[in-house]
C-alpha positions in Angstrom: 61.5 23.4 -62.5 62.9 25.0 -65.8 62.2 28.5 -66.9 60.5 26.6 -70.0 58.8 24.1 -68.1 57.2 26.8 -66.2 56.3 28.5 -69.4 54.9 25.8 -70.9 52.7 25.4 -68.1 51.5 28.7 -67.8 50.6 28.8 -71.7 48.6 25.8 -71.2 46.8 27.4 -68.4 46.2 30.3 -70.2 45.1 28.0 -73.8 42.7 26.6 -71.1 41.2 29.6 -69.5 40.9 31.3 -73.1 39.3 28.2 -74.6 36.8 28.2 -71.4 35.5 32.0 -72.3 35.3 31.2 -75.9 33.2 28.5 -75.0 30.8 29.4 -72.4 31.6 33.5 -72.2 32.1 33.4 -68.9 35.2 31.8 -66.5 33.3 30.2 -63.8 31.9 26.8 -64.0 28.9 26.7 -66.0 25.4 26.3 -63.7 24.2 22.4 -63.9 27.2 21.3 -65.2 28.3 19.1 -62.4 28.1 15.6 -61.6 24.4 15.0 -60.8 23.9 13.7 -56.7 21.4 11.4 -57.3 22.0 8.9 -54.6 21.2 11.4 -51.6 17.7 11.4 -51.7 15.5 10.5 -49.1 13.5 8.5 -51.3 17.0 6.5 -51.4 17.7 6.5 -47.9 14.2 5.5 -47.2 14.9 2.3 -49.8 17.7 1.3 -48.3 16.2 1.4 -44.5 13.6 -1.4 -46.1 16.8 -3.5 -47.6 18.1 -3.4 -44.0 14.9 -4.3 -42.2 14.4 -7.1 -44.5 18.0 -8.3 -44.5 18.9 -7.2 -40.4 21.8 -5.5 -42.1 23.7 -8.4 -43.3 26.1 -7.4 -45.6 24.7 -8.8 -48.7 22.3 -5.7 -48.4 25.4 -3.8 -50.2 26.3 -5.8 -53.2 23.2 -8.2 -53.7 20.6 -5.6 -53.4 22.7 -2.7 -55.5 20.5 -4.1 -58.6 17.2 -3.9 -57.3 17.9 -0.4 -56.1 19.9 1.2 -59.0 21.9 3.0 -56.0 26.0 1.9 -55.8 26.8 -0.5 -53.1 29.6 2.3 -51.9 26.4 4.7 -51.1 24.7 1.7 -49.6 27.3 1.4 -47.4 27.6 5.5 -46.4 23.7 5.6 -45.5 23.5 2.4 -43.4 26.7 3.8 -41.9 26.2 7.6 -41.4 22.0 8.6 -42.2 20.9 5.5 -40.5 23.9 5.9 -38.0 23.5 1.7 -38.4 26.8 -0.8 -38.4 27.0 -4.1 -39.8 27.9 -6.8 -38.0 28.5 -10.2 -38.7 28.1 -13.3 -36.0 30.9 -15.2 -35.3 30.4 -18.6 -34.1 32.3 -19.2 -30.7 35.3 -21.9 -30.8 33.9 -25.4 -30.1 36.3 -27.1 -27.5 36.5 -30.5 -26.8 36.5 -32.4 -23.0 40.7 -33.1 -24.1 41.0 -29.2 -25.4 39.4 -28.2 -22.3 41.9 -30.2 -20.0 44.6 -29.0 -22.1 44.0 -25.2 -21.2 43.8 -26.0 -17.7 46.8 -27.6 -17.7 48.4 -24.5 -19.5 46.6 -21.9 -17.7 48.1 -23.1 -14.5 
């Protein structure tokens, strides 16, 4: 980095920090003035244990359900995952074989 480059970006740092105290008097982040953490509630965890009762944790319980619940299918996801300790699986239907497929693997196998 350049000896101006370096300037530049300390005079921006400094036009930010001085804009910040003529702002809000102070240098520290303002009280309340953070994203709000809405979706961690118990009432939401609790909401989201009834989707999955209802739905036997199918995975439409993450994006159908995301409407009905107001809470993002990503935080669905992390309470059926880590509050609920929960996973999602999904059946998958075994490999029908036929008497010929049958033979054939036999005959392979040996």
């Amino acid at each position: 980095m350049e000896v101006s480059q370096r300037i530049s970006a300390v005079c921006r740092k400094t036009d930010y920090l001085l804009s910040k105290i003529d702002k809000y008097k102070m240098t520290e982040r303002v009280p309340g003035s953070g994203r709000l953490r809405t979706a961690s509630t118990s009432d939401n965890v609790t909401a989201v244990e009834k989707l999955v009762q209802e739905d036997n944790c199918r995975h439409t319980v993450q994006f159908v359900r995301q409407q009905e619940t107001s809470i993002h299918h990503s935080s669905i996801h992390r309470k059926i995952r880590k509050d609920l300790a929960l996973k999602c699986n999904t059946k998958k239907q075994a490999q029908g074989l036929t008497d010929a497929n049958k033979k054939a693997r036999l005959v392979h196998a040996w």
